[in-house]
VOKOL-281628 format. One record per atom (N, C-alpha, C): residue number from 1; residue in three letters; atom name; x, y, z. Coordinates in steps of 0.05 Angstrom, whole numbers, m for minus. Each point is the difference from the previous one (the first is absolute). Layout:
BEGIN
PT  resi  resn  name       X       Y       Z
PT   NUM   ala    CA       X       Y       Z
...
//
This chain:
BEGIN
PT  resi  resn  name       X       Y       Z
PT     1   unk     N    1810    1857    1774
PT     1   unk    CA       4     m15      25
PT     1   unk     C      30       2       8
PT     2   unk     N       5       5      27
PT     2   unk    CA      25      m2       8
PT     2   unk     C       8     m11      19
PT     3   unk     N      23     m19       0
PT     3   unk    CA       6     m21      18
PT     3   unk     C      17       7      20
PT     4   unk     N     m16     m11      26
PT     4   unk    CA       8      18      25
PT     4   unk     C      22     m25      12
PT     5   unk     N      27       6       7
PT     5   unk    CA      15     m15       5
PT     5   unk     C      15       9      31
PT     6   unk     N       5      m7      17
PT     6   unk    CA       9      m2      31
PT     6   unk     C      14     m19       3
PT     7   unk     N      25      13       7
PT     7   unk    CA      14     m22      15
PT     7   unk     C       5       4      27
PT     8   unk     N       8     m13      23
PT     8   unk    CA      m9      m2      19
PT     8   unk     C      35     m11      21
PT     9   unk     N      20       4     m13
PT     9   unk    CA      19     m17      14
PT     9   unk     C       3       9      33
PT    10   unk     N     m11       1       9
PT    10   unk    CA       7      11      32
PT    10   unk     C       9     m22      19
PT    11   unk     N      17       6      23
PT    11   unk    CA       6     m14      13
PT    11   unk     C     m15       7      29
PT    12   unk     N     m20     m20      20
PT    12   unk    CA     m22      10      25
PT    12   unk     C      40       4      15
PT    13   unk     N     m10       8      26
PT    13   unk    CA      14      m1      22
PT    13   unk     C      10     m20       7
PT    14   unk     N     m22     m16     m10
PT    14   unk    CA       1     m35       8
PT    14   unk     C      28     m11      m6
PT    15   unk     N      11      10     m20
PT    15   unk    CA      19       0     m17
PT    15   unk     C     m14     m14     m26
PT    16   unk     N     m21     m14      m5
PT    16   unk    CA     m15     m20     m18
PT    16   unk     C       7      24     m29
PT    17   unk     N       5     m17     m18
PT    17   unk    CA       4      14     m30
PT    17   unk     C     m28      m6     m15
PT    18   unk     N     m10      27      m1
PT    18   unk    CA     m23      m9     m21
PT    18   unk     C      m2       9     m28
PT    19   unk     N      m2     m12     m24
PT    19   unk    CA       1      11     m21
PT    19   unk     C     m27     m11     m22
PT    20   unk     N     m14      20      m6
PT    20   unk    CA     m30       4     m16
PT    20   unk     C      m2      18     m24
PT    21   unk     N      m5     m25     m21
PT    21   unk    CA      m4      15     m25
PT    21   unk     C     m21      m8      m6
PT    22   unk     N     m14      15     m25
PT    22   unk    CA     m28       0      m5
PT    22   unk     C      m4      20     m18
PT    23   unk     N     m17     m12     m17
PT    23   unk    CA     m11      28     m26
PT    23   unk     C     m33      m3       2
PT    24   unk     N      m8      23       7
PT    24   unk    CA     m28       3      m7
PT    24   unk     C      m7      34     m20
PT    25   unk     N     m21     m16     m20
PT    25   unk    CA      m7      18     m21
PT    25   unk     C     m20      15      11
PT    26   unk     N      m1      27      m3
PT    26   unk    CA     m12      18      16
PT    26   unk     C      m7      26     m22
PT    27   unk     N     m19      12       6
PT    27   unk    CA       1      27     m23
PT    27   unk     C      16      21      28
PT    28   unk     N      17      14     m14
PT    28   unk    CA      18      16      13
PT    28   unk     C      m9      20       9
PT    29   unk     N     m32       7     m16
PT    29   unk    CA     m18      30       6
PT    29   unk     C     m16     m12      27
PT    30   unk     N       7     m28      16
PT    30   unk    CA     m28      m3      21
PT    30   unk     C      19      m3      19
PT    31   unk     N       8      15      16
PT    31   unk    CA       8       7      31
PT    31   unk     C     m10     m19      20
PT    32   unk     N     m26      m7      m4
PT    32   unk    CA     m13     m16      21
PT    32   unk     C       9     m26       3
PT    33   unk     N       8       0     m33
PT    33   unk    CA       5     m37      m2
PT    33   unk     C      31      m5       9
PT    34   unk     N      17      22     m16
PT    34   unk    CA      23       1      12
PT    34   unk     C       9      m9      29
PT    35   unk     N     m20      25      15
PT    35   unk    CA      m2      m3      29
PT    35   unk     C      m3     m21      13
PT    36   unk     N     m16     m20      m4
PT    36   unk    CA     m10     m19       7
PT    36   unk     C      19     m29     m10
PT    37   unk     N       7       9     m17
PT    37   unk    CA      16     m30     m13
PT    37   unk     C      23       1      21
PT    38   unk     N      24      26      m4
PT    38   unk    CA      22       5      23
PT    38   unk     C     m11      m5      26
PT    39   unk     N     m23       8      15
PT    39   unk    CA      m7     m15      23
PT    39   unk     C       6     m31       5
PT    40   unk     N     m17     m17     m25
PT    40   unk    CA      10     m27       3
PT    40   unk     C      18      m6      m3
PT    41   unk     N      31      15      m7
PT    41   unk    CA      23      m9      m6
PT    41   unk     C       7       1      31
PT    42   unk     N      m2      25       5
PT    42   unk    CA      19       0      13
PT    42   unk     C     m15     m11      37
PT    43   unk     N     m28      m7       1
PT    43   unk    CA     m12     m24      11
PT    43   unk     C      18     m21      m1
PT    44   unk     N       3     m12     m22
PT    44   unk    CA      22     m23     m11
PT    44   unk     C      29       2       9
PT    45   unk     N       4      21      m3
PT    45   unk    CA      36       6      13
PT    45   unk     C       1      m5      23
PT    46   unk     N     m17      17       5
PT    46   unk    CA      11       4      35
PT    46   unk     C      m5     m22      12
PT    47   unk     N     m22     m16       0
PT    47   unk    CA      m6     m22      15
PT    47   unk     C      23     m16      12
PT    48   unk     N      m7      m6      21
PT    48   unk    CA      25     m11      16
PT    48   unk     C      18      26      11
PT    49   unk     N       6      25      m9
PT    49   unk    CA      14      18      11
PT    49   unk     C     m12      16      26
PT    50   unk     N      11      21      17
PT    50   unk    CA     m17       4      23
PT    50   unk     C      m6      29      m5
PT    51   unk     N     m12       1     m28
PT    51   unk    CA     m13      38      m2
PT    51   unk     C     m32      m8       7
PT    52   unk     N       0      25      17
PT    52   unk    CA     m34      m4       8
PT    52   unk     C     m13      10     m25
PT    53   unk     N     m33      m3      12
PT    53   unk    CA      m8      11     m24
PT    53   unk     C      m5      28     m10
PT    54   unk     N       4      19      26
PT    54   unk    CA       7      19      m9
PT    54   unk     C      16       5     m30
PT    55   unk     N      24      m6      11
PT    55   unk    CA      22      m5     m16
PT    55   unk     C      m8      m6     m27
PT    56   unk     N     m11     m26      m4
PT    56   unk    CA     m16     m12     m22
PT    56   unk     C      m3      19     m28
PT    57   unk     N     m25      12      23
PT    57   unk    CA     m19      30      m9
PT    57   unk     C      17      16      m9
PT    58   unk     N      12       8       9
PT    58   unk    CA      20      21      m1
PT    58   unk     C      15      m3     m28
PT    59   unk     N      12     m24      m3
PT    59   unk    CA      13     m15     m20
PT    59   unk     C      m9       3     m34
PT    60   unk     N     m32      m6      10
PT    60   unk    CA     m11      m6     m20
PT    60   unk     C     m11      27      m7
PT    61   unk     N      m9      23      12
PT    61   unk    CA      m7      25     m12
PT    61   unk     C      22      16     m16
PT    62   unk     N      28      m8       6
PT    62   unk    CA      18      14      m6
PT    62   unk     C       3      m9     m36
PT    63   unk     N     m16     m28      m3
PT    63   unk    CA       1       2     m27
PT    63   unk     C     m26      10     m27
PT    64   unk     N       4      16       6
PT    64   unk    CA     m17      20     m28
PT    64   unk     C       3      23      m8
PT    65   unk     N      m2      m5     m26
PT    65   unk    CA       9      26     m21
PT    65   unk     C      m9      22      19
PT    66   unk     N      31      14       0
PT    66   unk    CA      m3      30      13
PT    66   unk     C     m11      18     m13
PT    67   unk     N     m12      22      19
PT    67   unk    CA     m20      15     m25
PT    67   unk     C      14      35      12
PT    68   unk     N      10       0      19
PT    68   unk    CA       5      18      16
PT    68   unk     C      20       3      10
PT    69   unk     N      15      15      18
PT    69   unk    CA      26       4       9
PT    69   unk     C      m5      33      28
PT    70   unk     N      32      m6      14
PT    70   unk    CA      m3      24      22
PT    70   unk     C      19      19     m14
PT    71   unk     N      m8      15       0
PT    71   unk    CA      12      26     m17
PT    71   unk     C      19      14      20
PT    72   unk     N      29      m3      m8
PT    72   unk    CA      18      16      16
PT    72   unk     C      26      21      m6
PT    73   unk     N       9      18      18
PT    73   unk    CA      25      18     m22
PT    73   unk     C      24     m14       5
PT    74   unk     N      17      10      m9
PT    74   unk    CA      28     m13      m3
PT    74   unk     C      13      m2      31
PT    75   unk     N     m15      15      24
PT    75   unk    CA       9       3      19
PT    75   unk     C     m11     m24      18
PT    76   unk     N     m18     m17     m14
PT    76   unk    CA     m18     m11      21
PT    76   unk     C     m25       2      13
PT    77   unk     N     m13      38      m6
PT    77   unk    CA     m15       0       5
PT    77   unk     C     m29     m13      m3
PT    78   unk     N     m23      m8      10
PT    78   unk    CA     m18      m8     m26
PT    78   unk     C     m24      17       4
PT    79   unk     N      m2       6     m32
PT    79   unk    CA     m22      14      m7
PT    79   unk     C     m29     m13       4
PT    80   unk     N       3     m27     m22
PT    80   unk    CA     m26     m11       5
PT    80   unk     C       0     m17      12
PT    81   unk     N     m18     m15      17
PT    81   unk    CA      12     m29      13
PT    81   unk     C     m37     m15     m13
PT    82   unk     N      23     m30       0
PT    82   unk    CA     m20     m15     m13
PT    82   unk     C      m1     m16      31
PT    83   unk     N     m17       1       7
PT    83   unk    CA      m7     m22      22
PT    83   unk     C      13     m30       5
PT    84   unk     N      m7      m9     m29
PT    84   unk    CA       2     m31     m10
PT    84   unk     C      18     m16       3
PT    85   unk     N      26      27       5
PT    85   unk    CA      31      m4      m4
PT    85   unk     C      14       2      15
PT    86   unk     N      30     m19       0
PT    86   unk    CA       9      16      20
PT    86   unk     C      m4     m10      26
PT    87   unk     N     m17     m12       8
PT    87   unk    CA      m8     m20      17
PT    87   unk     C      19     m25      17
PT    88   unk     N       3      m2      18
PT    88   unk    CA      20     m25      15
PT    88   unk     C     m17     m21       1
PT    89   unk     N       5     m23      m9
PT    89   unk    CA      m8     m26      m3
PT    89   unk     C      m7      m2      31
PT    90   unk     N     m22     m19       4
PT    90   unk    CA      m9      m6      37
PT    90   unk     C      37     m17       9
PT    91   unk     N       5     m10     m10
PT    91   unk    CA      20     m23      m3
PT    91   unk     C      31      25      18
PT    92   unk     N       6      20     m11
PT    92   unk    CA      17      13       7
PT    92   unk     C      m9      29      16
PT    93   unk     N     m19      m5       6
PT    93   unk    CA     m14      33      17
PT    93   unk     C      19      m4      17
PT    94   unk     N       3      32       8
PT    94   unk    CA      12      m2      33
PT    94   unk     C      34     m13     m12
PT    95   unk     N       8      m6     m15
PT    95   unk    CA      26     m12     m13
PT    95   unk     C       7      24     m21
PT    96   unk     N     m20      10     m18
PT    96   unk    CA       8      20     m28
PT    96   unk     C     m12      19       4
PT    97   unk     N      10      26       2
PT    97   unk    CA     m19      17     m14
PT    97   unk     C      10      11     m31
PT    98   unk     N     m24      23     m10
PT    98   unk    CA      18      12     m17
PT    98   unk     C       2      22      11
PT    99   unk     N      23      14     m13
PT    99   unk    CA      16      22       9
PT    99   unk     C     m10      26     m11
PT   100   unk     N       3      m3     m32
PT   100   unk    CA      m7       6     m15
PT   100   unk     C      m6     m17     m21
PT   101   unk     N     m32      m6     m19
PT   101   unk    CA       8     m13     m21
PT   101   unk     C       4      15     m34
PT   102   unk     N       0     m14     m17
PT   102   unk    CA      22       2     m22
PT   102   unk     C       0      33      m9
PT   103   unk     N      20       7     m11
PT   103   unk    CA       6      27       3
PT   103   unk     C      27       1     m28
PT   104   unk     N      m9      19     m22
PT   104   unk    CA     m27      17      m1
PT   104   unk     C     m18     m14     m20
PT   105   unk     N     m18       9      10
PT   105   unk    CA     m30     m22     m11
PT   105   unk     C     m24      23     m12
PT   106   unk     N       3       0     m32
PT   106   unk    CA      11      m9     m15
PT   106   unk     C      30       4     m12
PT   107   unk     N      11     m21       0
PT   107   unk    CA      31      16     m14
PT   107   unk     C       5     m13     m28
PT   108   unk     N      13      15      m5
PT   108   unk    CA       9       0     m41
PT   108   unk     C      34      m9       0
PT   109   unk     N      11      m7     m15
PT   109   unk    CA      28     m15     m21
PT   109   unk     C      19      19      31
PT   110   unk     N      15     m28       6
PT   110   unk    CA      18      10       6
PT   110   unk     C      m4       9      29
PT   111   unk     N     m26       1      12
PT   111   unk    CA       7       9      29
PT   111   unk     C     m13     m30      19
PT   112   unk     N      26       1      11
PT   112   unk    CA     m11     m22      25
PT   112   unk     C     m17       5      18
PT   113   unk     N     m16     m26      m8
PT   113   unk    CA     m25       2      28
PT   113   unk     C      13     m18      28
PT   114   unk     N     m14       8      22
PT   114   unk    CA      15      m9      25
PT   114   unk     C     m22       5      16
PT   115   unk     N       2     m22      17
PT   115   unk    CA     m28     m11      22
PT   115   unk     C      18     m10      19
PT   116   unk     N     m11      24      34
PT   116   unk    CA      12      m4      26
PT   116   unk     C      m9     m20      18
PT   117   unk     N      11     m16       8
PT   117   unk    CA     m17     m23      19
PT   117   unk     C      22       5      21
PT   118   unk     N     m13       0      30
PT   118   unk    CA       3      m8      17
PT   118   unk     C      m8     m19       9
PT   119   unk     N      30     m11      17
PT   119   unk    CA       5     m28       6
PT   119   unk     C      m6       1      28
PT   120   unk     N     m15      m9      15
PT   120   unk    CA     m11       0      27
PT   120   unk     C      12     m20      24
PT   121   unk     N       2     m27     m15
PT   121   unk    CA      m3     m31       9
PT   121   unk     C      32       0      m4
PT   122   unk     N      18     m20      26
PT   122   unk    CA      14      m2      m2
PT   122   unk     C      10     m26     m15
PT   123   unk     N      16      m9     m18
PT   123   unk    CA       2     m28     m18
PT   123   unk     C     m38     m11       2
PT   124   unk     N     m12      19     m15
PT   124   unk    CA     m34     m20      m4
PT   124   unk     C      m1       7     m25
PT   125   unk     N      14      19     m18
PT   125   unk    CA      m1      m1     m22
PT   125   unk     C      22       2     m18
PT   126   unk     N       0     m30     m20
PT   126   unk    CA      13     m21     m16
PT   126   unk     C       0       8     m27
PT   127   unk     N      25      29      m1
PT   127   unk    CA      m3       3     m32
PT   127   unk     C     m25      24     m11
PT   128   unk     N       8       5     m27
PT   128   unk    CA     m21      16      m6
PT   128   unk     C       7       6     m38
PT   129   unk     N     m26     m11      m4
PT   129   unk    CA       9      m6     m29
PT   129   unk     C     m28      21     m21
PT   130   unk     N      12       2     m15
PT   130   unk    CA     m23      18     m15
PT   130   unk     C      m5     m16     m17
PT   131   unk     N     m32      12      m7
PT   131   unk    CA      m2     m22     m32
PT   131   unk     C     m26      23      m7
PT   132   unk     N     m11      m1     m21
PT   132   unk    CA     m14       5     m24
PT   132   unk     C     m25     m24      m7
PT   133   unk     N     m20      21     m23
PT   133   unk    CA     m22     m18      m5
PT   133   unk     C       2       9     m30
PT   134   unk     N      14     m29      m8
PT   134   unk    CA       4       5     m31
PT   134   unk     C     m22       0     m14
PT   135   unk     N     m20      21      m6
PT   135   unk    CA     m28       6      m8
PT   135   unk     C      m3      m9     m34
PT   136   unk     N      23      m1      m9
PT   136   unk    CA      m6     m11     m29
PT   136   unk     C       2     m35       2
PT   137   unk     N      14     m11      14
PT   137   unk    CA      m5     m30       6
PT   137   unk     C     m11      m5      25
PT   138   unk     N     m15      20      21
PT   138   unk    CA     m15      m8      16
PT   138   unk     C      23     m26      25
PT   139   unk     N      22      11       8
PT   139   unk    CA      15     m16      14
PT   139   unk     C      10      25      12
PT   140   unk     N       9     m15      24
PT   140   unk    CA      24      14      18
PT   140   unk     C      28      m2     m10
PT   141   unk     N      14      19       2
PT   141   unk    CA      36       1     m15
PT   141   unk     C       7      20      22
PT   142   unk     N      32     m10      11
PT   142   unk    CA      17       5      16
PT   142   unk     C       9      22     m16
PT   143   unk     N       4      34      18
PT   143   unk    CA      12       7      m6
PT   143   unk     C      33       6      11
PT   144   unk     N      12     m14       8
PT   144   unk    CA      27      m9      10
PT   144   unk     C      14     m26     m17
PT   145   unk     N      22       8      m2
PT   145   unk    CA      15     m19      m9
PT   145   unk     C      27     m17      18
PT   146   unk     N     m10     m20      16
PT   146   unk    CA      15     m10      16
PT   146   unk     C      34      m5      m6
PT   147   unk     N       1       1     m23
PT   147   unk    CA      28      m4     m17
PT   147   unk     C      19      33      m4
PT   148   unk     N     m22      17       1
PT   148   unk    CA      12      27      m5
PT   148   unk     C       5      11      23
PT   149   unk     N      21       6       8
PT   149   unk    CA       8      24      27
PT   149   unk     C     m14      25     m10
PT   150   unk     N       3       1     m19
PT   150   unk    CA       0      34     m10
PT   150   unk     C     m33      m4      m8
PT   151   unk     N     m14     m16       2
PT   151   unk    CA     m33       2     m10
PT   151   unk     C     m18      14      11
PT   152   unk     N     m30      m4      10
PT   152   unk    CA     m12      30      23
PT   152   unk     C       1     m24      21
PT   153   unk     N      m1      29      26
PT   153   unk    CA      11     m12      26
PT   153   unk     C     m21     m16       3
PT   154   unk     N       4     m20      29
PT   154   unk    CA     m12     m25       0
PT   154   unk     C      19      m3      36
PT   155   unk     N     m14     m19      13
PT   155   unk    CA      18     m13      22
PT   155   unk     C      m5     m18       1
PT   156   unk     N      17     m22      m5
PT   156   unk    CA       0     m26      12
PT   156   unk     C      m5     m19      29
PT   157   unk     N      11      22      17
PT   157   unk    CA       6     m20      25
PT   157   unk     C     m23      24      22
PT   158   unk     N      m1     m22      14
PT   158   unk    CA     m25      19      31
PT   158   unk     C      17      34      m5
PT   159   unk     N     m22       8       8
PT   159   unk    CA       3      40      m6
PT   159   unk     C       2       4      34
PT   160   unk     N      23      20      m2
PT   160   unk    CA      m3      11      36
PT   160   unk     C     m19      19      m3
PT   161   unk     N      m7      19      29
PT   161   unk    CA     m18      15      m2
PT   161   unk     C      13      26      m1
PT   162   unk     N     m17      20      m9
PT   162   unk    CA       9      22     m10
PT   162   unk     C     m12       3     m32
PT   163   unk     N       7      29     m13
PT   163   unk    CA     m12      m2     m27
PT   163   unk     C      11      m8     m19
PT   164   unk     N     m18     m13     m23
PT   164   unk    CA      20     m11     m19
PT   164   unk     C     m18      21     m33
PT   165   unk     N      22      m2     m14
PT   165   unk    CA     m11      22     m27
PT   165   unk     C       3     m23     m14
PT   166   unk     N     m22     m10     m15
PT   166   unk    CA      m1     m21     m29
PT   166   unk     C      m6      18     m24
PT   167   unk     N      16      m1     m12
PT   167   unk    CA      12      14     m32
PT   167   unk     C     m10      m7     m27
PT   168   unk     N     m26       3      m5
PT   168   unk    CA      m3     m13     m29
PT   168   unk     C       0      16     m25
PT   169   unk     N      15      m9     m14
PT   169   unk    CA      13      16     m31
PT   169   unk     C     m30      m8     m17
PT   170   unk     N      m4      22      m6
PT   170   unk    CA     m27      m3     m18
PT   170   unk     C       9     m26     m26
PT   171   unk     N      19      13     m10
PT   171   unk    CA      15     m18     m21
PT   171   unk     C      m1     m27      m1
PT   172   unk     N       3      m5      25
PT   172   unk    CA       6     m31       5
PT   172   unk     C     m35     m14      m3
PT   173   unk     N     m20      20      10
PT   173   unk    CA     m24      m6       0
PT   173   unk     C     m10       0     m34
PT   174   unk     N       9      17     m15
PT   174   unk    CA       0       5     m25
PT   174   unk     C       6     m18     m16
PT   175   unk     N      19     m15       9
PT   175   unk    CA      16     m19     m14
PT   175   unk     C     m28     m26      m7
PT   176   unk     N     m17       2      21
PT   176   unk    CA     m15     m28      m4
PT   176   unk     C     m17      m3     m21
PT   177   unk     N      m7      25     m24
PT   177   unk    CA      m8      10     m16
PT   177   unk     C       4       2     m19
PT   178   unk     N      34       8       2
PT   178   unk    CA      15      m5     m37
PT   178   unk     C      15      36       3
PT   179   unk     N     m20      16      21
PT   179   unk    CA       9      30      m4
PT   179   unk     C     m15      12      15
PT   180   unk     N       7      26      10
PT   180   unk    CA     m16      19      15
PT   180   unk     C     m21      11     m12
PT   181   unk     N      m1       6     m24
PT   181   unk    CA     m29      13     m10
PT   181   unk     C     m19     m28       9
PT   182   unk     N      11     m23     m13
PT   182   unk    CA     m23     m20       3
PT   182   unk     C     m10     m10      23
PT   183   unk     N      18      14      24
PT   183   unk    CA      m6     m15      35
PT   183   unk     C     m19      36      m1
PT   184   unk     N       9      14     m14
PT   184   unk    CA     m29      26      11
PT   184   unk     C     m19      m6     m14
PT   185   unk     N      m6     m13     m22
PT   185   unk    CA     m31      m7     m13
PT   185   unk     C      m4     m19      13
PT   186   unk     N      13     m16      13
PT   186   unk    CA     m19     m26      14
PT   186   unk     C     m14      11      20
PT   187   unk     N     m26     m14       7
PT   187   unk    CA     m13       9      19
PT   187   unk     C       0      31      10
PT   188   unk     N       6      18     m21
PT   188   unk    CA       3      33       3
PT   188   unk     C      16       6      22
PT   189   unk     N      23     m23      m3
PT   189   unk    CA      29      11      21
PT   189   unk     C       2      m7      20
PT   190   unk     N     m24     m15       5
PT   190   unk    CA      m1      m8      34
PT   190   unk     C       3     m24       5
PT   191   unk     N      23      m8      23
PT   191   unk    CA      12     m18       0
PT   191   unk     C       0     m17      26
PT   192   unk     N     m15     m25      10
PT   192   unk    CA       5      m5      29
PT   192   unk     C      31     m14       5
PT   193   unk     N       6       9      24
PT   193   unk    CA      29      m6      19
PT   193   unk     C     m10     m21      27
PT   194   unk     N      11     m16      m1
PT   194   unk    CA      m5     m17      25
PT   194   unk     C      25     m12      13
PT   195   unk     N       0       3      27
PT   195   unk    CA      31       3       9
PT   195   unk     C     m14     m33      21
PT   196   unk     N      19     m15      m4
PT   196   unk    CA      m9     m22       7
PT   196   unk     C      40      m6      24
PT   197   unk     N      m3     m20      20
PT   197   unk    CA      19     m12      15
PT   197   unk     C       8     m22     m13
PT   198   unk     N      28      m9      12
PT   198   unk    CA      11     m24     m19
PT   198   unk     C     m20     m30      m3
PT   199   unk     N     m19       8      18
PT   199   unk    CA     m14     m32       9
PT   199   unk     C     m23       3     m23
PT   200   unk     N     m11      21     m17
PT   200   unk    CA     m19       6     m22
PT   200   unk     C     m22       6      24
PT   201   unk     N       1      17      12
PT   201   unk    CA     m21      14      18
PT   201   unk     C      m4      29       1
PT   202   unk     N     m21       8     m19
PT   202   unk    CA       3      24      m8
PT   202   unk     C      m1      28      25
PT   203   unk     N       9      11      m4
PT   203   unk    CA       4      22      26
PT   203   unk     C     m14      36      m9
PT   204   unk     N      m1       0     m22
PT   204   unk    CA     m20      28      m8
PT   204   unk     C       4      m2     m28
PT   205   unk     N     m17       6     m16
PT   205   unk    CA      m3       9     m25
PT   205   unk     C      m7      36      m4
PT   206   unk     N      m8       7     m26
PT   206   unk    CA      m6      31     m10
PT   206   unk     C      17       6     m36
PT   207   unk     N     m18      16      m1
PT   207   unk    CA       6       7     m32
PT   207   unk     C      20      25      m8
PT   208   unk     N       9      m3     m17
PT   208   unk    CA      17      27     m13
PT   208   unk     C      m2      m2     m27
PT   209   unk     N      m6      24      m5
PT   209   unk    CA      m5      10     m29
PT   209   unk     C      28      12     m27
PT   210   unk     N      m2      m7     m14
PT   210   unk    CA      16      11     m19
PT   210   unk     C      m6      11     m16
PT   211   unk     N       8      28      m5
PT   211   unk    CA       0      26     m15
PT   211   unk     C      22      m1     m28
//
């Protein structure tokens, strides 16, 4: 049995601070239940905030074990595309696109991956934060360090428009593991990314693999 843990600190537009903890015991091999439990969380979160339910939906598919990924070269190109991914939340259409996403996919020790978003909307989008699905504790973990200048890029304040390159050091993803061999045996290297705004409103997710 493994205990599925979410935290939830987001702030709505509203400015209202909401913060949700909760442990539910879950077998880690059933996707469905997974699926379904993070729906009611984040049912629970949002309430009172103004994401439709698009949004909701959207929210809630983005959490389950990745099985897949878009396969791309070091240039950006993509080989394979996964449908699933990669996707603009209903919440920021017409506000984000992607440019290109993560690149190169799969990548090995040492080479930075980097995912292009175009910024569309003028001050409509608040920040842009990356995070991870820590698959051995079944939680979300920030991969930015608000304390570190020098940590993977991140923006704090409304994004102008134009393109922006977000930088993720495999390493840093590695780290949540103990080591890089052990972030490539988890889940056979595949790893979900979810790039969320300062308000905890997720804006696209997609996987990258480690070699």
């Amino acid at each position: 049995m493994k205990a599925l843990k979410f935290l939830f600190p987001n702030t709505c537009r509203s400015g209202r601070v909401l913060s949700f903890k909760d442990f539910f015991m879950i077998r880690r091999s059933d996707p469905k239940t997974l699926t379904a439990i993070t729906a009611l969380l984040i049912l629970l979160v949002v309430g009172g905030c103004d994401k439709s339910r698009d949004q909701v939906d959207f929210e809630r598919n983005a959490y389950q074990i990745p099985d897949s990924f878009t396969e791309t070269d070091a240039g950006g190109r993509v080989l394979r595309q996964d449908d699933r991914q990669w996707n603009i939340a209903p919440m920021f259409q017409g506000l984000v696109e992607i440019w290109n996403p993560a690149y190169p996919n799969p990548t090995s020790g040492g080479q930075t991956v980097t995912i292009e978003l175009e910024i569309r909307g003028i001050d409509m989008v608040h920040g842009l934060y990356p995070f991870t699905l820590n698959m051995d504790k079944l939680e979300r973990y920030p991969l930015y360090n608000a304390g570190d200048p020098d940590g993977i890029t991140y923006y704090r304040n409304t994004l102008e428009s134009g393109i922006i390159f977000l930088d993720i050091d495999p390493y840093i993803l590695a780290s949540i593991y103990g080591s890089y061999t052990a972030a490539q045996s988890e889940n056979e290297g595949i790893h979900r990314i979810f790039l969320y705004d300062r308000h905890g409103n997720m804006i696209t997710y997609g996987d990258i693999k480690l070699e």
